[in-house]
C-alpha positions, 0 to 999 in steps of 0.5 A: 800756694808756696813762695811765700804766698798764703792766699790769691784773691782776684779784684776785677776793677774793669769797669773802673777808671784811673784814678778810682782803680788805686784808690780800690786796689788800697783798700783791697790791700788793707784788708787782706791778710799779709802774705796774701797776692791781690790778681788785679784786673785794670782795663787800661794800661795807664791803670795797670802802669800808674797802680803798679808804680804808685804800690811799689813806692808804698813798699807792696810788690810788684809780682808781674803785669801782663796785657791779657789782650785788647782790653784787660791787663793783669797784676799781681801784688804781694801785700807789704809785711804788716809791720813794714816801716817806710824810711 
């Protein structure tokens, strides 16, 4: 996929409510493989936002967050390196 990415896989969490939708994300996250960018899909700003923020400060990054419109905002996270040691 270039730029460091090796895989996409989309995660529609749309039917799912803050805090569940960090707790899915997570686990989506743990079990793919490093270099891959989960495409998550949240029905709620508060979720997108409060998911963003909390992976950010458990090192994944944050590609992107766009509202696609009244009732779907999209994410995209890079996986952390595997071997990634928070201080």
């Amino acid at each position: 996929l270039g730029c460091g990415i090796d895989r996409l896989t989309v995660l529609d969490l749309r039917a799912r409510a803050c805090p569940s939708t960090f707790v899915y994300t997570k686990l989506a996250l743990e079990q793919v493989a490093e270099n891959t960018v989960i495409d998550a899909r949240y029905s709620s700003a508060e979720s997108a936002a409060n998911v963003s923020r909390s992976l950010d400060e458990e090192g994944h990054t944050i590609i992107g967050s766009t509202r696609l419109d009244r009732q779907e905002w999209r994410v995209l996270i890079k996986k952390r390196p595997d071997n990634f040691n928070p201080i």
